[in-house]
C-alpha positions, 0 to 999 in steps of 0.5 A: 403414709411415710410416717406411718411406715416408719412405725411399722419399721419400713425404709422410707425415701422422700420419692421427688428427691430420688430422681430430682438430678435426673430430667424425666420430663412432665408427668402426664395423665395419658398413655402416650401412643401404644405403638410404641410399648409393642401392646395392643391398642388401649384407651389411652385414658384407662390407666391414668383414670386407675392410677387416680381411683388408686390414689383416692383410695389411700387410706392410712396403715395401722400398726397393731402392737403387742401382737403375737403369733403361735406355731403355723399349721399347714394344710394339702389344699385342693389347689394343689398347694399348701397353705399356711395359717398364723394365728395372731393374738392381740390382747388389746384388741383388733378391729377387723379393718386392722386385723386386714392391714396387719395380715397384708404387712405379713405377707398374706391376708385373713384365712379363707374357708372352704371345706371342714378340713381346712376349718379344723385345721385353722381351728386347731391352732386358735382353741387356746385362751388367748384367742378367745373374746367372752361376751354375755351373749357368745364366744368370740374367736379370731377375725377371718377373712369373710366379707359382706358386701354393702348391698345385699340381703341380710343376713345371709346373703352377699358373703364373699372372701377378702381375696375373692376367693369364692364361696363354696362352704359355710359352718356358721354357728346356730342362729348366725349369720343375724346381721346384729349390729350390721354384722358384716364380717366373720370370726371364729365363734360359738354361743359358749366355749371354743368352736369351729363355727363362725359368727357374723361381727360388726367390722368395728368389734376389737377381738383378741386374734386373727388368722392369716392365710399364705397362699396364692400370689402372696404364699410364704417363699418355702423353696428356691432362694430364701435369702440373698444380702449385699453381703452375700457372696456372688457364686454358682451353685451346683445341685445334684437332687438324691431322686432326680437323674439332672444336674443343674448349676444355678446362679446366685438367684438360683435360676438355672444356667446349665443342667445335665442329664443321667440316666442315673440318679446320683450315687451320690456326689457330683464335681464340676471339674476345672475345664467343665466337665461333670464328674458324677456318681451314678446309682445302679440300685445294686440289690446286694449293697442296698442295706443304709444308702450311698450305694452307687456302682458307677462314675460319669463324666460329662463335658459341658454339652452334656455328652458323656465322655467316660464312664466307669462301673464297679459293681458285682454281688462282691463288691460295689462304688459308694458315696464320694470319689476324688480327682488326682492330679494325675487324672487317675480318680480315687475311689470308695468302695464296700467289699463282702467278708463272710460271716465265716472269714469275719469270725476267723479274723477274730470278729465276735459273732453276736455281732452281726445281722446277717451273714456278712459284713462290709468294710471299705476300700479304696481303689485308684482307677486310671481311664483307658478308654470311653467305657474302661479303666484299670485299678493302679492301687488299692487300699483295704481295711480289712488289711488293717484290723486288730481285735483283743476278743479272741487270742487265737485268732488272727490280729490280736492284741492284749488290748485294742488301745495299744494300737491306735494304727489299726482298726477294732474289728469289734468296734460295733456301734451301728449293727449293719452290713455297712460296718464302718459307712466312709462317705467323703475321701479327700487328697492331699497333693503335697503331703501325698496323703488321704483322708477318709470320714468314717461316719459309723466311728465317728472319726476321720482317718488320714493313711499314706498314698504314697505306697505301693498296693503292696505296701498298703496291703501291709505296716511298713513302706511309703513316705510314712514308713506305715504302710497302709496303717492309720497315720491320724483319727480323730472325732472318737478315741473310744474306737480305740479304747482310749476315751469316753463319750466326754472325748468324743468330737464328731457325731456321724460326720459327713465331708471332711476334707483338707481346706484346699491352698490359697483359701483362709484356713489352708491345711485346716480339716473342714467337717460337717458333724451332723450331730446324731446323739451329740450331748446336749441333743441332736444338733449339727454344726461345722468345725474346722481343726488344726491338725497336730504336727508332723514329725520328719516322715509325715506321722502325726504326733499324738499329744498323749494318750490320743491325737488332738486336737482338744477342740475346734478352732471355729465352728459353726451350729446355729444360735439354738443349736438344735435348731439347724439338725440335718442327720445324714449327707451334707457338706461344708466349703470355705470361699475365698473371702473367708465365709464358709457355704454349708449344705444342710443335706437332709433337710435340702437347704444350702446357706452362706456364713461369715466368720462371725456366724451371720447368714447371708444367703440362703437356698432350699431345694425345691426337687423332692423325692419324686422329680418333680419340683415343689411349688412355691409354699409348699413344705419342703420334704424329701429334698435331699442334698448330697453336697451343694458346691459353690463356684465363684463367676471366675472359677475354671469351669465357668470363666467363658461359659455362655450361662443365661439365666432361666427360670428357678427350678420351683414352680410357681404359678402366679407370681411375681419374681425379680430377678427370679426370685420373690427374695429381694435383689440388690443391685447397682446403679447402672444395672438392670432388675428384671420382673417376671410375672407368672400368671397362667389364668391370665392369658391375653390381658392386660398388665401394669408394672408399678414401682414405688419408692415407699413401702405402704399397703393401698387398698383396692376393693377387698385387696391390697397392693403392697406399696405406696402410691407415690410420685414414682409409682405415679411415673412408673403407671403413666409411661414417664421414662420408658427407659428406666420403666421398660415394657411397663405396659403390655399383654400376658402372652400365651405362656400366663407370662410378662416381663418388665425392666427396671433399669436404674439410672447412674444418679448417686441420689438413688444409692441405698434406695429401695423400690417396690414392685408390682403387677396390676392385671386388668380386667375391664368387665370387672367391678374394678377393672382389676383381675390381679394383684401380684406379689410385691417384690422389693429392689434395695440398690446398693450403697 
């Protein structure tokens, strides 16, 4: 079994060597007295007498070569999942025995039928070629997961699947099943050509595919936490769902530890602030502002407890909060707002009419709001775009010039790329503390925009006054000198940009601009990445100097976009954060994922939401759709808000009904010796029986009856299922409560023998009027400690 492991590429470790230093005493074949485990009285012989039917059942795992596998297809199945199916070509050829094995070492087993849609929906990934073994008799398609029993009547009786599943449906193909052969098992076949019929084959045929099916204990991990390595940074992580009215704060196996609650659904960032409090966004589904998304009209401010302790609305038919908000050091917030120009008033300014939709048009502005009270706040400063336009459409009007290119300070009011209200879509603010500036990421320009704060409201309104001497005029853009006249496409830099914002003091990076480019219409094709720039310097009163006819820089001084960049797309929100070690966490808001990158561009951690676009949570297999992110902000266990917290792990925000997770989660853990991995077994079906923990220290696929168990049978395993070392194998034996759950501790001993070990694990439900004594086989979760 270890060499057969090492051919199909698995971690191997002698198990007698792992625990040679540490004294576990004699192995015996008897449960010792339950009293002790805290389960209800057992035979004490049953399980030893499994572990041996177990172990008399290894049979040696074959690796097929040369295999390849095709696009996935999916399908809403009536257990409420989706299920996925992976047609697998072998064009030497696979036994079904085989084919067995290899579907299990891919995590699921060989597909199941049980309606016409499901068939179709396998077929239609299989009726190519490739797939297909041609006989003088018949046309033969890939394995699938049907089974005759040994003893049974031929030929049509005794048919079951290899999981168990029961038999509701049959599409066999004329004249089959015929038990030629002593055909007991099933394939996709037709008398000619390719059909989504099915024929009876000898187990020892070799045909040229299979069909695995994920579903059930062993479905694909599609939500929650996709990926967590040695190397990944240990962070909280902050999750605001666009359609969901909480706010929950996972830990780095992404159970939640904390979670507030709205009446709003984000509109739509989210902060957790230095002493705990939750500062939020709410949306109030303003009709007049519903045009392109990120209305919301007001801002929350919860303390760690959940109660709100401020709020703040500014939302009428004129004008209304959107997208992103910024704490000062102050206490005082900024904050983005749209405001209606009439049609007329636009025209007036020297806007074109052919360019508008309808009768009005929305620039932003921004407002510094001081809180008075648990409902109030006044304005102390403001900024307004529409104070800063310029247009050269109509010389008698109001803010012309010969050409928009001779003032790169000021706004075109005809720069006109996205025909809506929303003329311009601000949707990140940032400050700048020591230079008293802010920036502001324009996605429909394609720029980001840095002005003076230093001014009064006044002096905002106007060109002169502040640190910068500019007034409220543009002191920086950057990302798209077409704005203003003075590039091509082959100039432009940013592609409806979202996040931009100053890497903050004391990080790698410092002073650097971090944007998220989402990549619409990016040469070359959609694709998203994260660049972080240099800006140019200052000159005495803060103004950027240009280099030449636009600002620079020419490029990004790092960046991130995936090794096939159109592989990694998220069209709109989405966000960017540099850590303390140098790794940068991305969120891919469109597409609710949220991952970890070293500097070289190596993903260490991965997370998907599973929230979609109603509040309800996705189960574990299911597509992701519509688990939209805003942000997802990461904060390091030392950070402020979290130092002190009482934060207990729960369950993941993904439901998953049968299921093994280790340390909440299907991805593997890596911990250290000294630490504890916990087994949550989730098994709602199996309410009062009796369950078994085993942990092995070689990877391997045991077969029982028609399933397999995803680990080796070793002398670990052997400890782990007779009760040797109850305070490393803690609560290894019991009964599924009233909830279909269980919990068992693996608890590493400090032996250095056991550092860059891996361990399997998984649970045996027993059921003693089964053929087998065996209700379930769960998941296998994987346990890597540390070097």
């Amino acid at each position: 079994m270890v060499s057969e492991a090492r051919r199909l590429g698995l971690k191997t470790t002698t198990p007698r060597a792992l625990l040679a230093d540490y004294n576990l005493g004699t192995v015996v074949t008897t449960l010792p007295s339950t009293a002790s485990h805290g389960v209800a009285p057992l035979n004490r012989s049953l399980v030893p007498a499994f572990g041996r039917t177990v172990a008399r059942a290894l049979v040696s795992s074959l690796a097929i070569a040369s295999t390849t596998w095709a696009q996935d297809a999916y399908f809403a199945h009536p257990d409420g999942t989706t299920h996925w199916y992976r047609a697998v070509s072998t064009p030497a050829g696979v036994t079904w025995d085989e084919a067995h094995t290899q579907a299990a070492a891919l995590g699921g087993y060989l597909a199941s039928i049980h309606s016409a849609d499901e068939a179709n929906a396998i077929f239609a990934v299989v009726d190519t070629a490739q797939y297909w073994t041609t006989t003088s008799t018949a046309s033969l398609g890939p394995w699938l997961g049907g089974v005759q029993r040994d003893i049974t009547s031929e030929p049509a009786g005794g048919w079951v699947w290899s999981e168990n599943e029961l038999w509701t449906y049959s599409a066999w193909s004329a004249g089959q099943p015929d038990n030629d052969n002593g055909a007991n098992r099933i394939c996709f076949g037709a008398a000619s050509g390719r059909a989504a019929t099915w024929h009876d084959v000898p187990s020892t045929t070799k045909l040229a595919g299979f069909v695995v099916e994920f579903a059930g204990t062993h479905a694909r991990t599609t939500v929650g936490l996709l990926q967590d390595g040695p190397s990944a940074t240990d962070l909280f992580t902050l999750v605001s769902p666009l359609a969901h009215t909480k706010t929950f704060l996972l830990d780095p196996r992404g159970r939640v530890v904390h979670e507030w609650s709205s009446n709003y659904p984000p509109g739509v960032v989210s902060y957790l602030e230095n002493n705990g409090h939750l500062l939020r966004a709410g949306r109030l589904f303003n009709v007049d502002f519903i045009e392109t998304g990120g209305d919301g009209g007001i801002v929350e401010e919860f303390d760690f407890e959940g109660n709100k302790v401020w709020e703040y609305t500014h939302s009428t038919s004129d004008y209304v909060l959107h997208h992103d908000f910024e704490r000062l050091p102050n206490g005082n917030i900024l904050m983005l707002a749209w405001e209606k120009i009439s049609k007329n008033d636009a025209i007036a300014a020297g806007r074109d009419p052919n360019s508008f939709v309808k009768d009005e048009v929305w620039p932003d502005k921004i407002i510094e709001v001081r809180p008075t009270g648990p409902t109030s706040g006044v304005i102390v400063w403001e900024w307004h775009a529409w104070d800063h336009i310029v247009q050269d459409f109509d010389p008698t009007k109001p803010h012309y010039a010969v050409t928009t290119a001779s003032r790169p300070d000021r706004i075109d009011v005809n720069y006109v790329i996205d025909t809506f209200a929303d003329w311009m879509h601000a949707n990140a603010i940032d400050y700048n503390a020591s230079l008293d500036q802010i920036m502001v990421s324009i996605r429909s320009f394609d720029e980001i925009w840095i002005i003076d704060h230093s001014t009064t409201t006044v002096e905002a309104a106007g060109e002169t006054g502040g640190n910068s001497g500019r007034g409220g005029n543009l002191l920086y853009r950057w990302g798209n000198p077409r704005a203003y006249k003075r590039g091509s496409l082959a100039d432009q830099k940013l592609f409806k940009q979202h996040d931009a914002h100053w890497i903050p003091n004391g990080l790698p990076g410092a002073g650097n601009v971090l944007v998220f480019n989402n990549g619409i219409a990016r040469p070359g094709g959609n694709a998203s990445s994260v660049d972080e720039i240099v800006l140019p310097r200052r000159d005495g009163t803060n103004n950027y100097v240009m280099a030449g006819p636009t600002w620079g820089p020419n490029e990004a001084t790092w960046s991130w976009k995936a090794p096939v960049p159109t592989d990694f797309y998220s069209a709109f929100v989405s966000g960017a954060q540099r850590l303390p070690n140098g790794n940068t966490r991305i969120c891919g808001g469109w597409i609710g994922e949220a991952f970890e990158v070293t500097p070289s561009g190596t993903v260490v951690w991965a997370y998907t939401n599973p929230v979609r676009e109603r509040p309800v949570a996705m189960s574990q297999g299911d597509v992701p759709t519509n688990n939209w992110l805003f942000r997802a902000p990461a904060f390091a266990p030392d950070h402020p808000a979290i130092v002190g917290k009482n934060l207990v792990p729960g369950e993941p925000l993904e439901r998953d009904a049968t299921a093994l997770l280790v340390d909440g989660s299907r991805v593997p853990a890596y911990i250290e010796l000294g630490e504890t991995a916990t087994f949550s077994l989730n098994a709602q079906a199996e309410v009062g029986k009796f369950y078994l923990m085993l942990t092995s220290a070689t990877a391997g696929l045991q077969p029982i009856d028609s399933r397999f168990m995803r680990m080796a049978w070793d002398d670990v395993a052997l400890m782990s299922a007779t009760a040797v070392a109850p305070t490393i194998f803690v609560n290894y034996f019991g009964t599924i409560d009233a909830q279909g759950h269980a919990t068992a501790q693996l608890a590493l001993p400090p032996l250095p023998a056991l550092k860059g070990a891996t361990l399997y694990n998984s649970f045996l439900v027993l059921d003693f009027s089964a053929p087998t004594n065996l209700s379930l086989i769960s998941n296998s979760v994987t346990v890597h400690i540390k070097n």
